[in-house]
KETORTOR-893086 format. One record per residue: residue in one letter; x, y, z of N, C-alpha, C in turn. Coordinates in steps of 0.05 Angstrom, whole numbers, padded with zeros to 5 digits, always signed. Layout:
N
AXYZXYZXYZ...
This chain:
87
X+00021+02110-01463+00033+02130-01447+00040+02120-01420X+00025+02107-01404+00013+02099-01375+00052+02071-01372X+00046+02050-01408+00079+02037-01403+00094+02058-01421X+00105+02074-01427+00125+02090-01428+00133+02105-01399X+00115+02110-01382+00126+02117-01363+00142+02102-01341X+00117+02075-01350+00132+02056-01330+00150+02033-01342X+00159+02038-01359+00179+02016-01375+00207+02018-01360X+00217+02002-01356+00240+01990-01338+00236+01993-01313X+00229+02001-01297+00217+02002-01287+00197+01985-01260X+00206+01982-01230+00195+01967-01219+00167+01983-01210X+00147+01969-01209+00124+01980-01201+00115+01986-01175X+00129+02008-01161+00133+02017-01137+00118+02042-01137X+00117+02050-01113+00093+02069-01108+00102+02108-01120X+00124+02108-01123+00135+02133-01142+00138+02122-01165X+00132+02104-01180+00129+02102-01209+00109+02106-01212X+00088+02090-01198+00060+02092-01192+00046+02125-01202X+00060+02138-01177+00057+02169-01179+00068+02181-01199X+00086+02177-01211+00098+02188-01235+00077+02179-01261X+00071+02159-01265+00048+02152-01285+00028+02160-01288X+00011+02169-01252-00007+02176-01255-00008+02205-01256X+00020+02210-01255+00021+02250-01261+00023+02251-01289X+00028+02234-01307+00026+02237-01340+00004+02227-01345X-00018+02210-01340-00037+02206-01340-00064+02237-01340X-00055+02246-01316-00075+02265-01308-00073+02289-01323X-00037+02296-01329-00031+02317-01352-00047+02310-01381X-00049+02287-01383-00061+02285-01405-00093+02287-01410X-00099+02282-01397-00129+02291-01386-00134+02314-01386X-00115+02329-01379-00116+02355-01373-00108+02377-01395X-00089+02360-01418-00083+02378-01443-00110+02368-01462X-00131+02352-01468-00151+02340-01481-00166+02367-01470X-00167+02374-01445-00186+02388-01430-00181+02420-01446X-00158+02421-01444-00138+02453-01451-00145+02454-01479X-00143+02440-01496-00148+02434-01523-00171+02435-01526X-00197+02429-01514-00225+02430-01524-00230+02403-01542X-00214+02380-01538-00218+02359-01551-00237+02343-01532X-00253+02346-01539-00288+02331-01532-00292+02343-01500X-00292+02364-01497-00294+02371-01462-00308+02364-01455X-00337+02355-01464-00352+02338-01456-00348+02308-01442X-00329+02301-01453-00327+02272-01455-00304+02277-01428X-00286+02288-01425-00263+02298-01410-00263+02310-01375X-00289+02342-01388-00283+02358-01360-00292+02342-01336X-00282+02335-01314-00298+02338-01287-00295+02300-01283X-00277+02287-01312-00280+02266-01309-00250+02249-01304X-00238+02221-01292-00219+02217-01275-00214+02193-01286X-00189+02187-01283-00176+02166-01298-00156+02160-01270X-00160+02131-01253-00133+02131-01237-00124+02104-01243X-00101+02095-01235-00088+02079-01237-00088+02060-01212X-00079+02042-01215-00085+02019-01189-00065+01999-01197X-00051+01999-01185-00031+01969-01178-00051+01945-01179X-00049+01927-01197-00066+01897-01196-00045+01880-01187X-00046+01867-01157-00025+01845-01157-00046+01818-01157X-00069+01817-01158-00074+01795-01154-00078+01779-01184X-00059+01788-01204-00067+01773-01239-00052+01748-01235X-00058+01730-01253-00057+01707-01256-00023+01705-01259X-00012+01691-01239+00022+01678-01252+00039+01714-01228X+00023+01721-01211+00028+01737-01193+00047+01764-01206X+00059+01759-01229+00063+01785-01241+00036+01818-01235X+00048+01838-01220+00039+01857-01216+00022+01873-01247X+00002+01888-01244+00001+01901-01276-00013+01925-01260X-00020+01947-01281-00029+01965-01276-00049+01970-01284X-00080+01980-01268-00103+01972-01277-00116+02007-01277X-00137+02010-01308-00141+02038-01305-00170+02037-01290X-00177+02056-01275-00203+02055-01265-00213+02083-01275X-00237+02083-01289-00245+02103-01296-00270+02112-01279X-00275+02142-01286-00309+02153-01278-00322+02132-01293X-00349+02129-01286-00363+02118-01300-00372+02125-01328X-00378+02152-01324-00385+02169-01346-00364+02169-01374X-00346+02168-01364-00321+02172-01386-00312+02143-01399X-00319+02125-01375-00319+02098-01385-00345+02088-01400X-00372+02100-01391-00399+02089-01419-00377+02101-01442X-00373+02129-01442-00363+02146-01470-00350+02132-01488X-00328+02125-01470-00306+02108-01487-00314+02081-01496X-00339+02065-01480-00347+02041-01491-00369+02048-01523X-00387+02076-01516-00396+02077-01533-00389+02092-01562X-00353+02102-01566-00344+02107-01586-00342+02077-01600X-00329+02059-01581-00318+02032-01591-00336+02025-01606X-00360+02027-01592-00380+01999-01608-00393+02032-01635X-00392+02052-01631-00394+02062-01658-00379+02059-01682X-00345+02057-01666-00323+02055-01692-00329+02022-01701X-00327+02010-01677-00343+01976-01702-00360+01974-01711X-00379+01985-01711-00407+01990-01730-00399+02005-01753X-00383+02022-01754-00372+02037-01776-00360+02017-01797X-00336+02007-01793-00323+01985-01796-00335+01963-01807X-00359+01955-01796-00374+01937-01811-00382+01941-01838X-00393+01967-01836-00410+01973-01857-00391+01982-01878X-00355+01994-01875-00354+01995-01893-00338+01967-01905X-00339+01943-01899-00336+01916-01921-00354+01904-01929
């Protein structure tokens, strides 16, 4: 979602803002929806210009709550444990 917004696109500070307003809508329909509100309410997703990556190409870096970032580390390592077991 985060490069669909920003595809063609120079990474300037109203793209920036435009990404992070579909970003936060999205956050915010997960929220509207009742898809994991736990995992969702009260919790923040921003965006950050990275210029200092290797070969000076700009990228866009997500910074999460912490809380939402254990969540999402600890679905991962559930769906690869899943995964394992079933081969």
């Amino acid at each position: 979602m985060v490069n669909q917004e920003l595809a063609g696109q120079s990474l300037d500070a109203a793209a920036m803002a435009r990404a992070q307003q579909a970003v936060d809508a999205l956050v915010q329909r997960y929220i509207d929806i009742q898809a994991a509100p736990a995992a969702f309410n009260g919790q923040r997703i921003l965006l950050k210009l990275d210029t200092t990556a290797p070969g000076g190409t700009p990228q866009v870096a997500l910074e999460m709550s912490p809380e939402l970032e254990d969540q999402i580390i600890e679905a991962q390592r559930l769906a690869h444990q899943q995964a394992a077991m079933r081969q």
